[in-house]
PyMOL Python script that loads the backbone (N, CA, C, O; Angstrom):
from pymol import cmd

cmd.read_pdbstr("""\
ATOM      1  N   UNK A   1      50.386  13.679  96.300  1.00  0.00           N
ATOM      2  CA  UNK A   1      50.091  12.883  95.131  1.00  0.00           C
ATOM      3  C   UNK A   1      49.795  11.447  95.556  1.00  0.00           C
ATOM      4  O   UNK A   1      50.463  10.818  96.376  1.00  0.00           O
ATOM      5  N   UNK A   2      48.955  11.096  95.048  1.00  0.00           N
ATOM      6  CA  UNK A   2      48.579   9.491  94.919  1.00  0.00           C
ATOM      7  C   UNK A   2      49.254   8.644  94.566  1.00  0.00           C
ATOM      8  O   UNK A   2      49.425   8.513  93.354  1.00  0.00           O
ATOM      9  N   UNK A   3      49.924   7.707  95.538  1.00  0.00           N
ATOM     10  CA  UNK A   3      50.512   6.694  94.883  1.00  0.00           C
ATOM     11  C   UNK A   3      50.108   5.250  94.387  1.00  0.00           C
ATOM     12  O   UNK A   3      48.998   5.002  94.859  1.00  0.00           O
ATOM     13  N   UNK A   4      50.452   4.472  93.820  1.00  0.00           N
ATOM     14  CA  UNK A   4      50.005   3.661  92.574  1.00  0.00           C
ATOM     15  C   UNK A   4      51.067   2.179  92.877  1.00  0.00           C
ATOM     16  O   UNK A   4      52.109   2.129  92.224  1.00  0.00           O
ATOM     17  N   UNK A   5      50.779   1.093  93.803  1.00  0.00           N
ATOM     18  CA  UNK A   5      51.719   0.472  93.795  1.00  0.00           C
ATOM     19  C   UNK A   5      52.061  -0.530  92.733  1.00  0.00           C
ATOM     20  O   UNK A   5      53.076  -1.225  92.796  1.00  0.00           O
ATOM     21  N   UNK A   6      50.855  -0.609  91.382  1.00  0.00           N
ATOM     22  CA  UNK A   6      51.586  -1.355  90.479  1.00  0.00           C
ATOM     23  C   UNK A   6      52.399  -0.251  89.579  1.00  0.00           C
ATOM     24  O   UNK A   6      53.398  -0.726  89.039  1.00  0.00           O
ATOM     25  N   UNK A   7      52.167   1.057  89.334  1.00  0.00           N
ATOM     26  CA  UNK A   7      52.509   2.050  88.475  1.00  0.00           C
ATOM     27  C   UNK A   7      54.302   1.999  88.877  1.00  0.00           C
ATOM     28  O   UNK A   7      55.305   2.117  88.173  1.00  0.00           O
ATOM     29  N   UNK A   8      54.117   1.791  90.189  1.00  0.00           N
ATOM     30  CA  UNK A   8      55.138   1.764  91.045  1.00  0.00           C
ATOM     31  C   UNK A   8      56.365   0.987  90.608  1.00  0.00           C
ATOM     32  O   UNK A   8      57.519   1.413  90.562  1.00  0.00           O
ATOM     33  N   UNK A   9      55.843  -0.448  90.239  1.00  0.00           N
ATOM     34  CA  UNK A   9      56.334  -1.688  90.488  1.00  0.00           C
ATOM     35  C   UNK A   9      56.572  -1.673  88.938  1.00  0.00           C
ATOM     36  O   UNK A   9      57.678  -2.166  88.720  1.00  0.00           O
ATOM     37  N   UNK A  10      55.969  -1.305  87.827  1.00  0.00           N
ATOM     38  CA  UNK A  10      56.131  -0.887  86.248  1.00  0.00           C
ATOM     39  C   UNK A  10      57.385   0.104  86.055  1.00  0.00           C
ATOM     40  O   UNK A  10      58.400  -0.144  85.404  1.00  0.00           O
ATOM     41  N   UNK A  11      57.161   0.998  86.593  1.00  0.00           N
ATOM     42  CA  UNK A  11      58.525   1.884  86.817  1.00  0.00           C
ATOM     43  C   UNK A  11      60.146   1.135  86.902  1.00  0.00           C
ATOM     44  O   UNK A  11      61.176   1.195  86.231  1.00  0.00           O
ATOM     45  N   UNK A  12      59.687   0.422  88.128  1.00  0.00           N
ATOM     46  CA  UNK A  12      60.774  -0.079  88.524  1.00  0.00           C
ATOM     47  C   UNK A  12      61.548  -0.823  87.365  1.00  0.00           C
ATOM     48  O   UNK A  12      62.563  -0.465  86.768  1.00  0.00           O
ATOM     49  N   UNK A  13      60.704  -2.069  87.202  1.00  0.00           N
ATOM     50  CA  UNK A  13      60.786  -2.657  86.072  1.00  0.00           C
ATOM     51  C   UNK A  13      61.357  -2.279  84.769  1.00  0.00           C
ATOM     52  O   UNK A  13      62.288  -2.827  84.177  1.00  0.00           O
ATOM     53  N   UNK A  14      60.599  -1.173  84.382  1.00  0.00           N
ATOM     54  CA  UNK A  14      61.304  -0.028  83.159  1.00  0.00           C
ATOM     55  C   UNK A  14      62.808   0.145  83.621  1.00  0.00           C
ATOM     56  O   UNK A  14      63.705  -0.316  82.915  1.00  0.00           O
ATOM     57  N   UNK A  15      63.107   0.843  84.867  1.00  0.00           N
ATOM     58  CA  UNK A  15      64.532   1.287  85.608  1.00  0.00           C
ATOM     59  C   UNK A  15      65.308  -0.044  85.088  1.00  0.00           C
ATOM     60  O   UNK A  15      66.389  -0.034  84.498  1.00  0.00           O
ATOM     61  N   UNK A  16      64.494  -1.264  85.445  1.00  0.00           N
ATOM     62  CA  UNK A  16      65.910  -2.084  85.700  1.00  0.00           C
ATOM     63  C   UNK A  16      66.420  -2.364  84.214  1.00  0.00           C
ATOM     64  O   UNK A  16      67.592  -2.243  83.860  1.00  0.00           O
ATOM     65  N   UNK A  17      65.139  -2.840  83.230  1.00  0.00           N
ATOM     66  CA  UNK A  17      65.118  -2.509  81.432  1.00  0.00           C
ATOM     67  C   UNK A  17      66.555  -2.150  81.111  1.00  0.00           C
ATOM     68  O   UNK A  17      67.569  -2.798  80.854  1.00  0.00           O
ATOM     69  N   UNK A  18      66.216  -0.735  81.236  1.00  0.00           N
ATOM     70  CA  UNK A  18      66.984  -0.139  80.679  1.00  0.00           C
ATOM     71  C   UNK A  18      68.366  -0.141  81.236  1.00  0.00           C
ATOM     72  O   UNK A  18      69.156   0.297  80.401  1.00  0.00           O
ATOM     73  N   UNK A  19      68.894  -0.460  82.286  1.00  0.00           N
ATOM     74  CA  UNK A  19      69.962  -0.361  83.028  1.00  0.00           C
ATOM     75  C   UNK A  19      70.832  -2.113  82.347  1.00  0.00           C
ATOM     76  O   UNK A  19      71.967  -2.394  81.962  1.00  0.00           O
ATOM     77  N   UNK A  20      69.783  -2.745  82.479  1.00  0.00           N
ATOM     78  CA  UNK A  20      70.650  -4.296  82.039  1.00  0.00           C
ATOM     79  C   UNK A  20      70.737  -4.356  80.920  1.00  0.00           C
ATOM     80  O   UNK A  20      71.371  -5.297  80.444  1.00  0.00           O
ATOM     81  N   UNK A  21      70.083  -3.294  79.986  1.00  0.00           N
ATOM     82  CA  UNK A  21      70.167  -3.603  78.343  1.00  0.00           C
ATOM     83  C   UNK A  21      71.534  -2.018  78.517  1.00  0.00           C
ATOM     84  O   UNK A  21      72.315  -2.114  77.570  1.00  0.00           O
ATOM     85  N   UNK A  22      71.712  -1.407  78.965  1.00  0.00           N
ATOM     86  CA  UNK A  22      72.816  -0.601  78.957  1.00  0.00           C
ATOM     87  C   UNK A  22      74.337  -1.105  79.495  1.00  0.00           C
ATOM     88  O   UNK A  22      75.463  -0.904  79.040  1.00  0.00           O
ATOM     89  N   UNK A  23      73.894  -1.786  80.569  1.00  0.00           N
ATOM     90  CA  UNK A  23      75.244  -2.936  81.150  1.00  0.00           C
ATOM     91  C   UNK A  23      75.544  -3.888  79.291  1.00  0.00           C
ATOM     92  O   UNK A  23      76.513  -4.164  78.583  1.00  0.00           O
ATOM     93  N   UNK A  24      74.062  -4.065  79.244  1.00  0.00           N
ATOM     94  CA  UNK A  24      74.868  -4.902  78.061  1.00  0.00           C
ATOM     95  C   UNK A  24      75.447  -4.537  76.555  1.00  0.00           C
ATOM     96  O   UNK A  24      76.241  -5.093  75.796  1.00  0.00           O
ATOM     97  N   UNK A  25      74.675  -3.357  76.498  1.00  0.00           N
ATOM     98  CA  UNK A  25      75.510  -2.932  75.477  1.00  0.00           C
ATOM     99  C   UNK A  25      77.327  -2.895  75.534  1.00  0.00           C
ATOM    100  O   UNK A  25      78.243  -3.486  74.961  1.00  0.00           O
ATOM    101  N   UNK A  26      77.155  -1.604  76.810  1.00  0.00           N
ATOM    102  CA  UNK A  26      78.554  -1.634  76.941  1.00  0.00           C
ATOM    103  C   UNK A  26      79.530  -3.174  77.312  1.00  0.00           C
ATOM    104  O   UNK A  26      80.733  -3.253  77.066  1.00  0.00           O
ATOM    105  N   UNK A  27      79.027  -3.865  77.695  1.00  0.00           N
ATOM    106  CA  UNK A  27      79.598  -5.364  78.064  1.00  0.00           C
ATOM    107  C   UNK A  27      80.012  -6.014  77.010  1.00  0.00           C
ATOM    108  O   UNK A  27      80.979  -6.772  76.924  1.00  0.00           O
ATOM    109  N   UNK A  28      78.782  -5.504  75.702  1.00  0.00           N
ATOM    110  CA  UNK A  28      79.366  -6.613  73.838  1.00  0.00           C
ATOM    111  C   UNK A  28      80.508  -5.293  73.665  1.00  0.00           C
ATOM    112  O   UNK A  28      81.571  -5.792  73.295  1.00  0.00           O
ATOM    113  N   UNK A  29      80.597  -4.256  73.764  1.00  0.00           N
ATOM    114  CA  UNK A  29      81.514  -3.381  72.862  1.00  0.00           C
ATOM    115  C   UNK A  29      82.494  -3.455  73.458  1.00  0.00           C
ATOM    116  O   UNK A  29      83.463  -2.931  72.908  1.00  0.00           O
ATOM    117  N   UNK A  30      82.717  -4.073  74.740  1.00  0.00           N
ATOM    118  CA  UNK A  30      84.108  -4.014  75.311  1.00  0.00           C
ATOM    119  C   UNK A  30      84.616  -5.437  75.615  1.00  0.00           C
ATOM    120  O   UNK A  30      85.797  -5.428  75.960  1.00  0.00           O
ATOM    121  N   UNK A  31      83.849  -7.077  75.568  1.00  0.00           N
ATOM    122  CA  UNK A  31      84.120  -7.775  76.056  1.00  0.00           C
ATOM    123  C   UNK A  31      82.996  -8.581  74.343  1.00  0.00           C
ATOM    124  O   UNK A  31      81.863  -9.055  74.256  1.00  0.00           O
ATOM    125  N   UNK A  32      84.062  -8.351  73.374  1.00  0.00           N
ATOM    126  CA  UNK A  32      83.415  -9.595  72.329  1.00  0.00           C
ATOM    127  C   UNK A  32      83.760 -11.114  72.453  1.00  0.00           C
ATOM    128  O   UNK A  32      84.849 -11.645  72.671  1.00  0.00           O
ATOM    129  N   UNK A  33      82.775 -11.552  72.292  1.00  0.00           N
ATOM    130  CA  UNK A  33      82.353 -13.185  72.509  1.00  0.00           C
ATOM    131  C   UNK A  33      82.511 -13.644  70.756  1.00  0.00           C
ATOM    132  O   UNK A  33      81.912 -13.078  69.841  1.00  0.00           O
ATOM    133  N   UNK A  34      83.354 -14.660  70.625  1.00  0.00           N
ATOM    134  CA  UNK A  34      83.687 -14.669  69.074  1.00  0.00           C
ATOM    135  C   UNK A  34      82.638 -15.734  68.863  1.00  0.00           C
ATOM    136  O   UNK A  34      82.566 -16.539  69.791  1.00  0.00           O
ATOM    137  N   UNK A  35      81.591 -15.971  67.589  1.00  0.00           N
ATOM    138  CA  UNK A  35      80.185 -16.770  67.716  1.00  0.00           C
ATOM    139  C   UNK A  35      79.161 -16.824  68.330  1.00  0.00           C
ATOM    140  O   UNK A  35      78.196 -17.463  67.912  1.00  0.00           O
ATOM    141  N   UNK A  36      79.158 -16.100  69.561  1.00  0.00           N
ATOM    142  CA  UNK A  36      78.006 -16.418  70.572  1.00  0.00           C
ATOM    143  C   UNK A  36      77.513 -15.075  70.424  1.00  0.00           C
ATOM    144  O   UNK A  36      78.155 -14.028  70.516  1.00  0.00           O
ATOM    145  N   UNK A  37      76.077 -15.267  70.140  1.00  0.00           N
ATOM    146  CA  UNK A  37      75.418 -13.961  69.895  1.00  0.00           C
ATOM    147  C   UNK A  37      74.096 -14.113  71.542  1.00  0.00           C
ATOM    148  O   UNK A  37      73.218 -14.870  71.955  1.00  0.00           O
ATOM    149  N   UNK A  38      74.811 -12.787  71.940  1.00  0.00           N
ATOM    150  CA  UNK A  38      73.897 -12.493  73.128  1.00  0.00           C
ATOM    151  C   UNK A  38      73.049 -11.376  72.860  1.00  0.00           C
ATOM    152  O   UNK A  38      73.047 -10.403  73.614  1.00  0.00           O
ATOM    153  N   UNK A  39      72.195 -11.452  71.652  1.00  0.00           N
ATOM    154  CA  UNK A  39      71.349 -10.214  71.380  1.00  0.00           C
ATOM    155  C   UNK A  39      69.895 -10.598  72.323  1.00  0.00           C
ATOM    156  O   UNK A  39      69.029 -11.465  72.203  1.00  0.00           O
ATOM    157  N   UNK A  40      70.105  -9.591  73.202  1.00  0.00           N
ATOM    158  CA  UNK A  40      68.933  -9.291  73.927  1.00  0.00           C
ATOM    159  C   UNK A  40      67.887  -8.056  73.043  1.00  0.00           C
ATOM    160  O   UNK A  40      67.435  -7.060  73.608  1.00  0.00           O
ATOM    161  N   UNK A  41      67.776  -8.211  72.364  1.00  0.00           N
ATOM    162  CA  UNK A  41      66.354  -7.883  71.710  1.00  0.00           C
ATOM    163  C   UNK A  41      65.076  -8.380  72.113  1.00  0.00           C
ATOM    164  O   UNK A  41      64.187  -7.586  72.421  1.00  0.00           O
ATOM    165  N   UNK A  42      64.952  -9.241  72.133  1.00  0.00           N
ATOM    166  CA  UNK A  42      63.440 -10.340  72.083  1.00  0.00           C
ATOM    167  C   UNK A  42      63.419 -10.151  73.620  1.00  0.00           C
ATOM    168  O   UNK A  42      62.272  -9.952  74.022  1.00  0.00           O
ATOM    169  N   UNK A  43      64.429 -10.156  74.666  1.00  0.00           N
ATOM    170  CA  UNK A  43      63.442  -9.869  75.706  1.00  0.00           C
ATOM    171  C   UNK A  43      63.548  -8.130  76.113  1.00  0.00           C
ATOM    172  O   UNK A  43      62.929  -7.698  77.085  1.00  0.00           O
ATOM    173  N   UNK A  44      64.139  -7.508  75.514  1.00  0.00           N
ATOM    174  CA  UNK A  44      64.336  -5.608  75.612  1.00  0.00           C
ATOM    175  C   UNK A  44      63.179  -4.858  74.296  1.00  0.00           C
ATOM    176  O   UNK A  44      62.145  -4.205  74.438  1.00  0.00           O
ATOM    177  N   UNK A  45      63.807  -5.241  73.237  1.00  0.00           N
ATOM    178  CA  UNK A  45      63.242  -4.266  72.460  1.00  0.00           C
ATOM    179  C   UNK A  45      62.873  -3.246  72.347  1.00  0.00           C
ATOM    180  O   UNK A  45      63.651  -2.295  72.268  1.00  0.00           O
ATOM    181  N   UNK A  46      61.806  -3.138  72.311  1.00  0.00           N
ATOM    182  CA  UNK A  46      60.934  -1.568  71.713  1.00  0.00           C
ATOM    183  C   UNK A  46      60.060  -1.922  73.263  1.00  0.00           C
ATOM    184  O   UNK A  46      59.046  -1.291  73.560  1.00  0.00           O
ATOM    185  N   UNK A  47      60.406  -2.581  73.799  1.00  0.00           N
ATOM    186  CA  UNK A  47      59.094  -2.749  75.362  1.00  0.00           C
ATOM    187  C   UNK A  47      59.825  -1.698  76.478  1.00  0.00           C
ATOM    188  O   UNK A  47      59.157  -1.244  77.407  1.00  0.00           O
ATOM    189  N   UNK A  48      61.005  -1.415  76.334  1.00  0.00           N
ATOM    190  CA  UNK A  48      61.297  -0.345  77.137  1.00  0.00           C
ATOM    191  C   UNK A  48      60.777   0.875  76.632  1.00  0.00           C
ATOM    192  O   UNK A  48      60.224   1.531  77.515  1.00  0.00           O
ATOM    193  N   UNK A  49      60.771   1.268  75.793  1.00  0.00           N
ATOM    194  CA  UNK A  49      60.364   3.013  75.353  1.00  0.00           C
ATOM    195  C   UNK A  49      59.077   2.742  75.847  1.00  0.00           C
ATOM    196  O   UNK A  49      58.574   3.349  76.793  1.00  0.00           O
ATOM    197  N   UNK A  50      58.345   1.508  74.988  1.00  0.00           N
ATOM    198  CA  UNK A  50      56.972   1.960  75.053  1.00  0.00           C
ATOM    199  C   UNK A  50      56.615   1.850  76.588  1.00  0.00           C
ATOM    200  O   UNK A  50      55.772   2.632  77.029  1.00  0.00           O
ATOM    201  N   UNK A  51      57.065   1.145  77.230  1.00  0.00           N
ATOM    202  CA  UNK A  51      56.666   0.953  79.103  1.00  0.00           C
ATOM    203  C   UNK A  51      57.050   2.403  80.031  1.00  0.00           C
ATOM    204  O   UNK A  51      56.576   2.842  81.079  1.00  0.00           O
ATOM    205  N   UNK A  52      57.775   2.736  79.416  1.00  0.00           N
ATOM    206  CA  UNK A  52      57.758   4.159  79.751  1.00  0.00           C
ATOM    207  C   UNK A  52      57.184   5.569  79.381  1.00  0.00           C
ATOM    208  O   UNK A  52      57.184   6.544  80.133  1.00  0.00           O
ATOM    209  N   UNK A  53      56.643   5.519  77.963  1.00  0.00           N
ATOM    210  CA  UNK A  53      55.634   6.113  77.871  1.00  0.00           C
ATOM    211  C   UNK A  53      54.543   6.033  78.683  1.00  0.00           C
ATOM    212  O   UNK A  53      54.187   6.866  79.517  1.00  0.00           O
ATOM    213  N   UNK A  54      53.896   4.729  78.334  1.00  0.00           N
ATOM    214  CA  UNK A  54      52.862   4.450  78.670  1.00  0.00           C
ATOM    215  C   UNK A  54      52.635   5.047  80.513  1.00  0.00           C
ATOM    216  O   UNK A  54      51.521   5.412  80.888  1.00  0.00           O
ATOM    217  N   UNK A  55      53.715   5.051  81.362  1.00  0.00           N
ATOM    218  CA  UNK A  55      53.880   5.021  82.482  1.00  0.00           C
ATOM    219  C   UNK A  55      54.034   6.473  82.256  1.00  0.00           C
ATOM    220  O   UNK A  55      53.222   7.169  82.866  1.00  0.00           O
ATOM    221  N   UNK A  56      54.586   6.864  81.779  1.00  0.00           N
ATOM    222  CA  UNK A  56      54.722   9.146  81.663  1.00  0.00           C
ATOM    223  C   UNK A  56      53.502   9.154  81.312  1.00  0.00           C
ATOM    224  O   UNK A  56      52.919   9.780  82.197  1.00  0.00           O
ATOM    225  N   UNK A  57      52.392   8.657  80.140  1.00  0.00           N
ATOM    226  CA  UNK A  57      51.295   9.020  79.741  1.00  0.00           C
ATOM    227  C   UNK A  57      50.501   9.254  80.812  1.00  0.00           C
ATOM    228  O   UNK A  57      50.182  10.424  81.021  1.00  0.00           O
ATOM    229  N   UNK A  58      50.053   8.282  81.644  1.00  0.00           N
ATOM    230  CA  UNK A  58      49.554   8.329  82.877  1.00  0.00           C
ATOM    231  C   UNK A  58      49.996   9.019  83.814  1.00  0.00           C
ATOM    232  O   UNK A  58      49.080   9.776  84.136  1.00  0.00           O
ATOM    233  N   UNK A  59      50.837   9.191  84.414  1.00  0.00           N
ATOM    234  CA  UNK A  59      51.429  10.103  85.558  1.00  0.00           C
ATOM    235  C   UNK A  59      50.716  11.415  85.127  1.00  0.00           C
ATOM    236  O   UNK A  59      50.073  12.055  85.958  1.00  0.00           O
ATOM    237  N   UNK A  60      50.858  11.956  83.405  1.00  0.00           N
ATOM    238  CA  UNK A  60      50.415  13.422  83.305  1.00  0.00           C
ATOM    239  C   UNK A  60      49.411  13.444  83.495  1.00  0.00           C
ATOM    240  O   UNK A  60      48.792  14.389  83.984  1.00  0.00           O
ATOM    241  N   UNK A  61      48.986  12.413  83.158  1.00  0.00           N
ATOM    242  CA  UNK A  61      47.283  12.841  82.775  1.00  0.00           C
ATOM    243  C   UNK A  61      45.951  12.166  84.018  1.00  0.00           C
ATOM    244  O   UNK A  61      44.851  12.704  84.141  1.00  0.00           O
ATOM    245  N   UNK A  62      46.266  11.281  84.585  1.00  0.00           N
ATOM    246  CA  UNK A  62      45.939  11.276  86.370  1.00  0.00           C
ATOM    247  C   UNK A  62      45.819  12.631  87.016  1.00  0.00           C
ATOM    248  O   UNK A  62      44.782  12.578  87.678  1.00  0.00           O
ATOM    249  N   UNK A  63      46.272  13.609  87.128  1.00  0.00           N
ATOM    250  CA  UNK A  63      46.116  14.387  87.604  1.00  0.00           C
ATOM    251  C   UNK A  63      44.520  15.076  86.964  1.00  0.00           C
ATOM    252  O   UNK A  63      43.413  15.154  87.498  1.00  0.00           O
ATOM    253  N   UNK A  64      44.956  15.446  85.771  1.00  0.00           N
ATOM    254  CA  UNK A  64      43.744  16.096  85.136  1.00  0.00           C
ATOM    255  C   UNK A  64      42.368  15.374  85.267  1.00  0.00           C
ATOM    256  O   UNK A  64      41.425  16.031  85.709  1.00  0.00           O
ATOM    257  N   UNK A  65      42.177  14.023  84.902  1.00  0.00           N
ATOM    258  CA  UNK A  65      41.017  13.443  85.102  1.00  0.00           C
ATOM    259  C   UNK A  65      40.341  12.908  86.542  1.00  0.00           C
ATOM    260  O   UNK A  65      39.217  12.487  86.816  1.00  0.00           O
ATOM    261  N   UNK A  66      41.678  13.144  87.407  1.00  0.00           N
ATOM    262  CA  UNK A  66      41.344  12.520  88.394  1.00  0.00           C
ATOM    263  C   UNK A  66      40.154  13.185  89.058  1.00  0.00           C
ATOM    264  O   UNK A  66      39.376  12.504  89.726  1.00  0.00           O
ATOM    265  N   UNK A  67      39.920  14.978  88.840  1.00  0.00           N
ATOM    266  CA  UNK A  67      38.396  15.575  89.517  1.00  0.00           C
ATOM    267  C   UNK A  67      37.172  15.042  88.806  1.00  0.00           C
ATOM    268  O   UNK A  67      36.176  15.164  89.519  1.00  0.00           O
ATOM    269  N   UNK A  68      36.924  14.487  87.628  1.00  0.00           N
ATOM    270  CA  UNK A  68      36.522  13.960  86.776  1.00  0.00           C
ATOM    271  C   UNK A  68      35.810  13.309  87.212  1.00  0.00           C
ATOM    272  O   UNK A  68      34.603  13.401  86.985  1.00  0.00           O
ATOM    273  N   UNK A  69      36.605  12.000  88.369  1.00  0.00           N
ATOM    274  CA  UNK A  69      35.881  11.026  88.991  1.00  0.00           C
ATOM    275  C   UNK A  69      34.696  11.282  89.998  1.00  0.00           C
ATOM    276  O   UNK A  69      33.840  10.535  90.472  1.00  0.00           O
ATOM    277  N   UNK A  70      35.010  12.804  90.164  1.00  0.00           N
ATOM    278  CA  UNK A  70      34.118  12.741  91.526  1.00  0.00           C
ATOM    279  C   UNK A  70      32.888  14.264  91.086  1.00  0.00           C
ATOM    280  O   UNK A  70      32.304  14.981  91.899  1.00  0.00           O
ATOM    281  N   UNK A  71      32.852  14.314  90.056  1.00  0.00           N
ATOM    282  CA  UNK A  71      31.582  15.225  89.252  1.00  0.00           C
ATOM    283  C   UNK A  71      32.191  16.445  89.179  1.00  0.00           C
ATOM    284  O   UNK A  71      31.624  17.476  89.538  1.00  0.00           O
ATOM    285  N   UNK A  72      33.373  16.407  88.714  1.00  0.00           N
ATOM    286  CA  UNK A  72      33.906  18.081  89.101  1.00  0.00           C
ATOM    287  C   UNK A  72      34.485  17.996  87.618  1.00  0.00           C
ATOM    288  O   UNK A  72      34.923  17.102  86.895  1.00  0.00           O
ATOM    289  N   UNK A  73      34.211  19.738  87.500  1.00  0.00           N
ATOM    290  CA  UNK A  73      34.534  19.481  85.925  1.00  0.00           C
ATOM    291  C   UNK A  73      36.396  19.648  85.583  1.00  0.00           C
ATOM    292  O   UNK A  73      37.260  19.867  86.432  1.00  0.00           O
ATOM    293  N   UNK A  74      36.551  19.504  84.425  1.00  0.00           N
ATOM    294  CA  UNK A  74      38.428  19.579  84.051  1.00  0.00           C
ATOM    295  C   UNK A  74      39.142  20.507  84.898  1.00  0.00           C
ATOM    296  O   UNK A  74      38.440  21.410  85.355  1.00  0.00           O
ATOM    297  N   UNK A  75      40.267  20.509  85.197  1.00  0.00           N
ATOM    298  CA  UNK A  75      40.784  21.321  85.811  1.00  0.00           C
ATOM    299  C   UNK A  75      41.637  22.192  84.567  1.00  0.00           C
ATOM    300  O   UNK A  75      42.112  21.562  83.622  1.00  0.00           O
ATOM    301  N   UNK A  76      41.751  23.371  84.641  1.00  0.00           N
ATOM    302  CA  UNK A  76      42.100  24.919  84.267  1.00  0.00           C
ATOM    303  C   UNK A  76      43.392  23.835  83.381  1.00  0.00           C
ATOM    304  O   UNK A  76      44.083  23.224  84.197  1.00  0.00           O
ATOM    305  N   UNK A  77      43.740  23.571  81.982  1.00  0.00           N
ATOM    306  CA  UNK A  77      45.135  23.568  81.630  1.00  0.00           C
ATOM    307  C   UNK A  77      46.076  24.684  81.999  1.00  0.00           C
ATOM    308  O   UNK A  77      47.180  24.215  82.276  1.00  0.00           O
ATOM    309  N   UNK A  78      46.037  25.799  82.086  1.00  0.00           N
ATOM    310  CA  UNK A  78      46.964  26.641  82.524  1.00  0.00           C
ATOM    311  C   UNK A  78      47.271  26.487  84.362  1.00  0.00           C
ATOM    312  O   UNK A  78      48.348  26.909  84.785  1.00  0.00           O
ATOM    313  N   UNK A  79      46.599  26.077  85.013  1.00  0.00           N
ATOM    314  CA  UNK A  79      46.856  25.734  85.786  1.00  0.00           C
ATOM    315  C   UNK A  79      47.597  24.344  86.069  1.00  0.00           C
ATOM    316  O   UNK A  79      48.525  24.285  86.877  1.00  0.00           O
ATOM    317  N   UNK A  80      47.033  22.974  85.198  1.00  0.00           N
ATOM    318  CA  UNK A  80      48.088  22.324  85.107  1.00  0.00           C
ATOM    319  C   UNK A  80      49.642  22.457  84.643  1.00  0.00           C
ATOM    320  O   UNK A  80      50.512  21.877  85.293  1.00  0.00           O
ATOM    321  N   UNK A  81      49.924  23.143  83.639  1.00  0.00           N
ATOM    322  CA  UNK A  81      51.137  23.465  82.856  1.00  0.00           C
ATOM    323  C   UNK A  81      51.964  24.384  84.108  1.00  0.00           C
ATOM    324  O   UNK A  81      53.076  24.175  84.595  1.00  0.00           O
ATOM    325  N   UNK A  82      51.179  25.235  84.345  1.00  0.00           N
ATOM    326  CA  UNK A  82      51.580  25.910  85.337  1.00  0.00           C
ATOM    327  C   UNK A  82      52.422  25.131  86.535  1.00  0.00           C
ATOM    328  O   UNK A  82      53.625  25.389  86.564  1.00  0.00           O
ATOM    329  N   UNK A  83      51.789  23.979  87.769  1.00  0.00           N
ATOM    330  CA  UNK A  83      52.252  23.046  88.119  1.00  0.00           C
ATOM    331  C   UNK A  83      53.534  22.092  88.009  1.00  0.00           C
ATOM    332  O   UNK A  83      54.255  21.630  88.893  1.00  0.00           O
ATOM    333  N   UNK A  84      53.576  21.922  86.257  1.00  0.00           N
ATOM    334  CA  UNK A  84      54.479  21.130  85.849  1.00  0.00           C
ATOM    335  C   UNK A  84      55.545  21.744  85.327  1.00  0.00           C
ATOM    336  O   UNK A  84      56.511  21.062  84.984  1.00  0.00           O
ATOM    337  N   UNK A  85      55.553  23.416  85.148  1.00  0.00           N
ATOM    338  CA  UNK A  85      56.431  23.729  84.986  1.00  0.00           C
ATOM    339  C   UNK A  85      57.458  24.240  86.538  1.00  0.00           C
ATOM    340  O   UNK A  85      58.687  24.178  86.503  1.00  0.00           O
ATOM    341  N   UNK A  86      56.820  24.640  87.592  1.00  0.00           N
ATOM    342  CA  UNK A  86      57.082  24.648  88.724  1.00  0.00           C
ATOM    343  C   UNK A  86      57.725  23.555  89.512  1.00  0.00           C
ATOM    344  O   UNK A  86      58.473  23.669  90.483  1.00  0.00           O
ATOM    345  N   UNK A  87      57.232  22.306  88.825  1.00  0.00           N
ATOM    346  CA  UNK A  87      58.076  21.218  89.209  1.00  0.00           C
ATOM    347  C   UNK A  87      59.162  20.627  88.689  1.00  0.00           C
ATOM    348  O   UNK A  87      60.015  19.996  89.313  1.00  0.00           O
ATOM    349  N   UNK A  88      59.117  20.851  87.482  1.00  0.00           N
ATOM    350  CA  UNK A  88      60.650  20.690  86.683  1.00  0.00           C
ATOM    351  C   UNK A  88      61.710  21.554  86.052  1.00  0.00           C
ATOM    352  O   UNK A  88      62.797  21.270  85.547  1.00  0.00           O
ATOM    353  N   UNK A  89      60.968  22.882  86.259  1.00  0.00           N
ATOM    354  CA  UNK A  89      62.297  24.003  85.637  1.00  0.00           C
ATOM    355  C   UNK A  89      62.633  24.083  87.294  1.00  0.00           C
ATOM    356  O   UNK A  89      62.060  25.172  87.269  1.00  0.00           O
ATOM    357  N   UNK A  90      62.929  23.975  88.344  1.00  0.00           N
ATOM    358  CA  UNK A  90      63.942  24.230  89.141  1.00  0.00           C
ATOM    359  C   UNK A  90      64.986  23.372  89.207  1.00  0.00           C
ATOM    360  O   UNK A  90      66.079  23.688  89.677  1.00  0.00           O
ATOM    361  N   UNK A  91      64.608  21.855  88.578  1.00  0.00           N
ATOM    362  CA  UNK A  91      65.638  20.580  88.338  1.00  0.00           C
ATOM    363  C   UNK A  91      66.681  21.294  87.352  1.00  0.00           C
ATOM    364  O   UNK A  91      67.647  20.668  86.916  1.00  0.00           O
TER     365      UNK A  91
END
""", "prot")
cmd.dss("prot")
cmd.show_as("cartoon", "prot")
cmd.util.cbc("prot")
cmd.orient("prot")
């Protein structure tokens, strides 16, 4: 597989997202600050789901278009599905 070093570096990014907005959840429910509001919203929000879609959207679908580029027509969906199920039902 082709690797992608900003796809790469987006990933990561997503990873860390979600890991410091999870430190912080659990951090307000166990360690309340009386007045001081540390709502990390405005820099978390809804930009984690969607950065990770957007980053799954692509991963699936790179594959399929990628013969595309070079005059070859779609590749077989049953052959993709096929692939992706081979790669994640043994997890």
């Amino acid at each position: 597989m082709q690797r992608f070093p900003g796809i790469d570096g987006l990933r990561g990014l997503a990873i860390l997202m979600v890991t410091l907005f999870r430190l912080w959840v659990v951090a307000r429910s166990r360690l309340p600050v009386a007045g001081l509001d540390l709502s990390l919203s405005p820099l978390f929000g809804h930009m984690r789901a969607a950065l990770s879609f957007a980053i799954s959207g692509f991963c699936l679908f790179y594959p399929l278009a990628k013969p595309t580029d070079r005059d070859r027509p779609w590749p077989s969906w049953r052959a993709f599905w096929l692939r992706r199920a081979v790669r994640i039902l043994p997890a």
